[in-house]
ROLOVEX-859789 format. One record per residue (C-alpha): residue number from 1; x, y, z. Coordinates in pm, 1 decimal, always signed. Example, Ala and Ser with C-alpha at 12.3 -4.5 7.8 and 13.67 -1.06 7.14 Angstrom:
REM residues 2
<rec><pos>1</pos><X>+1230.0</X><Y>-450.0</Y><Z>+780.0</Z></rec>
<rec><pos>2</pos><X>+1367.0</X><Y>-106.0</Y><Z>+714.0</Z></rec>
END
This chain:
REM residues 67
<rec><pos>1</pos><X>+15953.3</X><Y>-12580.0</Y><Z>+1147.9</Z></rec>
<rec><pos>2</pos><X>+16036.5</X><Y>-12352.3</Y><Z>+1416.6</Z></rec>
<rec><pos>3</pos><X>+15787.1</X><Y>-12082.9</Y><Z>+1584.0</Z></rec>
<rec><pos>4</pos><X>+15824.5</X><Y>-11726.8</Y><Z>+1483.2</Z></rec>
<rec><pos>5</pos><X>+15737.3</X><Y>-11406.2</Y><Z>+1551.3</Z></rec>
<rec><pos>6</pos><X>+15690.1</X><Y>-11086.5</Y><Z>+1369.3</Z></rec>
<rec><pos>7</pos><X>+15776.3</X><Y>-10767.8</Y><Z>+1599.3</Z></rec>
<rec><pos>8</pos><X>+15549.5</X><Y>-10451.0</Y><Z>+1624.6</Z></rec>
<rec><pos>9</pos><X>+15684.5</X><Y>-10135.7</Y><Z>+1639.6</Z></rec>
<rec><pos>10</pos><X>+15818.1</X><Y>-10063.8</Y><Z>+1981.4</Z></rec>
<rec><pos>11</pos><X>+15945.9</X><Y>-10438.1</Y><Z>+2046.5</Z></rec>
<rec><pos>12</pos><X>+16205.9</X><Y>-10523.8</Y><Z>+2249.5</Z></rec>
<rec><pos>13</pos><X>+16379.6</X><Y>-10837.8</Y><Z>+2363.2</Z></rec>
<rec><pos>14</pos><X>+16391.1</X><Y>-10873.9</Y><Z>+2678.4</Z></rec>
<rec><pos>15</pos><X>+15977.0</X><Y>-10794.4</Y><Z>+2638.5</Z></rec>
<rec><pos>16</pos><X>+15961.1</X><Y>-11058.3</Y><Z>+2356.7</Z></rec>
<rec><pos>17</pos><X>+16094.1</X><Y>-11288.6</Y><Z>+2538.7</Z></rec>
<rec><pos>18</pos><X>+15862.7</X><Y>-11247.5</Y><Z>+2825.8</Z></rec>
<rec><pos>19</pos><X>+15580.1</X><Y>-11246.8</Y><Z>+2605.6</Z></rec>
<rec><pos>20</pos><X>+15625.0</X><Y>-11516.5</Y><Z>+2375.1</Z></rec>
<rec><pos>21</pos><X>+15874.6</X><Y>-11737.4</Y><Z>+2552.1</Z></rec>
<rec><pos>22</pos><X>+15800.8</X><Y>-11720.7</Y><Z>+2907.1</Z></rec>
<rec><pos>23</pos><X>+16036.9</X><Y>-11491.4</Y><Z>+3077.6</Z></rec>
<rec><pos>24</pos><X>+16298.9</X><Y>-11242.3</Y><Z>+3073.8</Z></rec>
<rec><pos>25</pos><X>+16565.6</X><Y>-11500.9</Y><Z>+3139.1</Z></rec>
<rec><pos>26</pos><X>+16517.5</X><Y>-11600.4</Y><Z>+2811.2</Z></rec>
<rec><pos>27</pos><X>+16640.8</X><Y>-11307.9</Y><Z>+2634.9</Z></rec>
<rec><pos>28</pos><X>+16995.1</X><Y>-11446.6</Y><Z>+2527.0</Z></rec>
<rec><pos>29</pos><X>+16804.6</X><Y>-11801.6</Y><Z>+2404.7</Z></rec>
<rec><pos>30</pos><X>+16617.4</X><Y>-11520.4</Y><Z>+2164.4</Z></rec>
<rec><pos>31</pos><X>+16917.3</X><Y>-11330.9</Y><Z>+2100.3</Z></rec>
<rec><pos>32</pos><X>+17137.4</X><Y>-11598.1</Y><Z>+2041.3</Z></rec>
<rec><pos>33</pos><X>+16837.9</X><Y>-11760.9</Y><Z>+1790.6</Z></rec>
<rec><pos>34</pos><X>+16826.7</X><Y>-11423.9</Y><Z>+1620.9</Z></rec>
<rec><pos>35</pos><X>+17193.5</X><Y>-11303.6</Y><Z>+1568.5</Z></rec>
<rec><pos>36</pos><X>+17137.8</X><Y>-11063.2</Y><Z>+1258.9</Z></rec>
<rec><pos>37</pos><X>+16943.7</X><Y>-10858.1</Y><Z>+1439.2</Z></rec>
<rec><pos>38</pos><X>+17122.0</X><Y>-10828.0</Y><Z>+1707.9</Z></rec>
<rec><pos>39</pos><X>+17233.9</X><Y>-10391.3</Y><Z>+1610.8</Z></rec>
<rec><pos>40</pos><X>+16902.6</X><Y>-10336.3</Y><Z>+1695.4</Z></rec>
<rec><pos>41</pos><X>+16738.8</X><Y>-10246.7</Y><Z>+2059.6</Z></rec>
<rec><pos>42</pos><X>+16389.3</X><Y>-10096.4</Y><Z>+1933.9</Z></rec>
<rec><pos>43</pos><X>+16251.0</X><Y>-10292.3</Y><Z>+1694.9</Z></rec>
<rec><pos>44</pos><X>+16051.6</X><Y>-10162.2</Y><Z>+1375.2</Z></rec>
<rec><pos>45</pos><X>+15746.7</X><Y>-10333.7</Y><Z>+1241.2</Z></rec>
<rec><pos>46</pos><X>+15799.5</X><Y>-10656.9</Y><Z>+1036.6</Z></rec>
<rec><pos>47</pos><X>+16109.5</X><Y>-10799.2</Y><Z>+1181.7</Z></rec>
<rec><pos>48</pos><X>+16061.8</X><Y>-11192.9</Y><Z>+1162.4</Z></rec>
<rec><pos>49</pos><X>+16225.9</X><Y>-11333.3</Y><Z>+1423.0</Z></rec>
<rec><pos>50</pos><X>+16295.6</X><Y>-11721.8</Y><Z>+1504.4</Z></rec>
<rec><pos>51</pos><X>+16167.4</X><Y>-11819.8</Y><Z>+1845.8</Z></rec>
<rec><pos>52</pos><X>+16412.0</X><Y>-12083.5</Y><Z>+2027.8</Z></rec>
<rec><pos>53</pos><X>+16268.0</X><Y>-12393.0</Y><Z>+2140.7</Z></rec>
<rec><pos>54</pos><X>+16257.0</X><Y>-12414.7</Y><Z>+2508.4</Z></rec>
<rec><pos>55</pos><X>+16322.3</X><Y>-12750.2</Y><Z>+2668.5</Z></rec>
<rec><pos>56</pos><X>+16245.6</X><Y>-12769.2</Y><Z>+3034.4</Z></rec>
<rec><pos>57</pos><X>+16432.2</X><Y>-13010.4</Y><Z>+3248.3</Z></rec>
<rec><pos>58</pos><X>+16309.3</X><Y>-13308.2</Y><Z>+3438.4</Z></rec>
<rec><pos>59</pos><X>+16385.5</X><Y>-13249.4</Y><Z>+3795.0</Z></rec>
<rec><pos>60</pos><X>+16537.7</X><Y>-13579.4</Y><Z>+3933.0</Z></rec>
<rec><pos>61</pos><X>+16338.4</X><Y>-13653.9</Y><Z>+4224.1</Z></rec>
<rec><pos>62</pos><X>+16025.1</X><Y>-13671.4</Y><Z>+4052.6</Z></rec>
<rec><pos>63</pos><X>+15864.8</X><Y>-13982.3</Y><Z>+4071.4</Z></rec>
<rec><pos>64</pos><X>+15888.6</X><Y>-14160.4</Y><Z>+3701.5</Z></rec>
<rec><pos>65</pos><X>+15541.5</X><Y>-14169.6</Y><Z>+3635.4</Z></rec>
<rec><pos>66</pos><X>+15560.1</X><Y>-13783.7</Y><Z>+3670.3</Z></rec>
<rec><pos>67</pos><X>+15836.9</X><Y>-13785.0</Y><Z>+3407.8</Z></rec>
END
């Protein structure tokens, strides 16, 4: 089942994104995740909103039992 989050008045996603997800560069993973709200730029209370799974990738030159 996927993570959510319900906005606050106020919200918006670039700040959501840096809050729950890590970082700003995340904001089109959220977007993307969230398309039918995607009018909106302030967001009102109550909004649920789907929070994207973020995979990070192995860097190659890590040793395997760092993997």
């Amino acid at each position: 089942m996927p993570d959510t989050y319900t906005t606050v008045s106020g919200d918006i996603w670039d700040d959501i994104a840096y809050r729950k997800l890590g970082g700003e560069r995340y904001t089109s993973l959220l977007m993307e995740a969230n398309t039918k709200y995607l009018d909106i730029v302030v967001f009102p209370a109550g909004i649920v909103l789907t929070l994207p799974e973020i995979k990070t990738p192995i860097p190659e030159k890590l040793p395997p039992w760092k993997r």
